[in-house]
N, C-alpha and C positions, 0 to 999 in steps of 0.2 A: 414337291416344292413348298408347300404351304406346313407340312412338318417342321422343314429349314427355316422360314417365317417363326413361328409359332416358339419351335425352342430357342431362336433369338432374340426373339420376345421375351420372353422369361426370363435369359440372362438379364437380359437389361435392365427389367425389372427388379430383379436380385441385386443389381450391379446397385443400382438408385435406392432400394432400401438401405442397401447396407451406409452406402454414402452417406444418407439421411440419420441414421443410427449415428455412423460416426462425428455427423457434426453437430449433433446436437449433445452426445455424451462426454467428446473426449474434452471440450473445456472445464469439465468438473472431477475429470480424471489426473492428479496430479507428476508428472514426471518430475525428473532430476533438473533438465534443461529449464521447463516450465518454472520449477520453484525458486532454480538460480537466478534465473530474469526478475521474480515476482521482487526475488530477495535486494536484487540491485534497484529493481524500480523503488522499494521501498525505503532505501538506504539513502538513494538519492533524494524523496522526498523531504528526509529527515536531515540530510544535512541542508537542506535549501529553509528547512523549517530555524533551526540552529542558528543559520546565519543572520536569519529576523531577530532571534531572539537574543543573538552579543551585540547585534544593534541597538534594541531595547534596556542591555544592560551598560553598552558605552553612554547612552545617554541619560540613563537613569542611576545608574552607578550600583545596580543589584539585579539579579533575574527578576522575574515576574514570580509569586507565589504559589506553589502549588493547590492555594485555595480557589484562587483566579485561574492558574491555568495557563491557558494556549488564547483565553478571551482577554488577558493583558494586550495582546496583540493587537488587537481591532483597534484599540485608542490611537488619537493621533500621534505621528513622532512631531519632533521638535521641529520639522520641516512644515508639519501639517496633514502630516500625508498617515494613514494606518500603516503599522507594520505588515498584516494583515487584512484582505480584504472581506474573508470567512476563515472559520475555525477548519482548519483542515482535515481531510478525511484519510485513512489507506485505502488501496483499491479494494477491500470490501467493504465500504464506504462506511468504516466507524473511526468516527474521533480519536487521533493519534492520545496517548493519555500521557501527560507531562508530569514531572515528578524536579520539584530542586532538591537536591542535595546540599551538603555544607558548599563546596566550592564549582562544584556541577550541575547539569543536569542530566534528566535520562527522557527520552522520547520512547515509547513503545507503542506497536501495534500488537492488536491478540492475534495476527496471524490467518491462516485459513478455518478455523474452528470459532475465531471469537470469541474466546474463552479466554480469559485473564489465567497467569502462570502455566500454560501449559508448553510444550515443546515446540511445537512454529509461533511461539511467539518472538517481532523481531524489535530488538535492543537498539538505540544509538550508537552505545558504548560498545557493542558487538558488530557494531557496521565500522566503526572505527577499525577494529582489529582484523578485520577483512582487506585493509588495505595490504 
């Protein structure tokens, strides 16, 4: 009897390591499913970001300069109120990086790597074209 103990023991013990193992690894482990979410949560951030900023350009009659930034936003609007209450982050909490264009702009984050130009970096104008 106390064999049948002991090797049930063990299992379960195996059983909680491995648990352990897996919940502390697999969030650093990237999937398909995982990246599409990250990609949509960050798509969504960026058009909620957008939206502040044709705010900022309906009542100022231009974007904010890419010398200023995403910190145009902090000032008050015409209401009183900031378009922004902090500069906003992606969920690897670095500052989305704003760019004008002649008649656009571009919001980017560097991605999972936080690296500027590399392949998960994700675009505005690439979140548009996911619709």
């Amino acid at each position: 009897m106390k064999k049948y103990y002991k090797y049930i023991r063990n299992i379960l013990i195996s059983i909680v390591i491995i648990l352990l193992f897996l919940w502390i690894a697999a969030p650093s482990i990237p999937c398909d499913n995982t990246k599409k979410a990250t990609i949509d949560t960050m798509c969504l951030k960026m058009y909620a970001i957008e939206k502040r900023i044709l705010k900022y350009k309906k009542d100022y009659k231009k974007y904010p300069s890419t010398e200023n930034g995403l910190s145009s936003l902090l000032q008050n609007n015409l209401n009183g109120k900031p378009y922004l209450k902090k500069i906003p982050k992606d969920v690897w909490r670095i500052p989305f990086k704003y760019i004008k264009l002649d008649n656009y702009i571009e919001l980017i984050s560097y991605g999972y790597d936080r690296k500027e130009n590399t392949e998960d970096d994700i675009y505005l104008s690439k979140c548009k074209e996911r619709i």
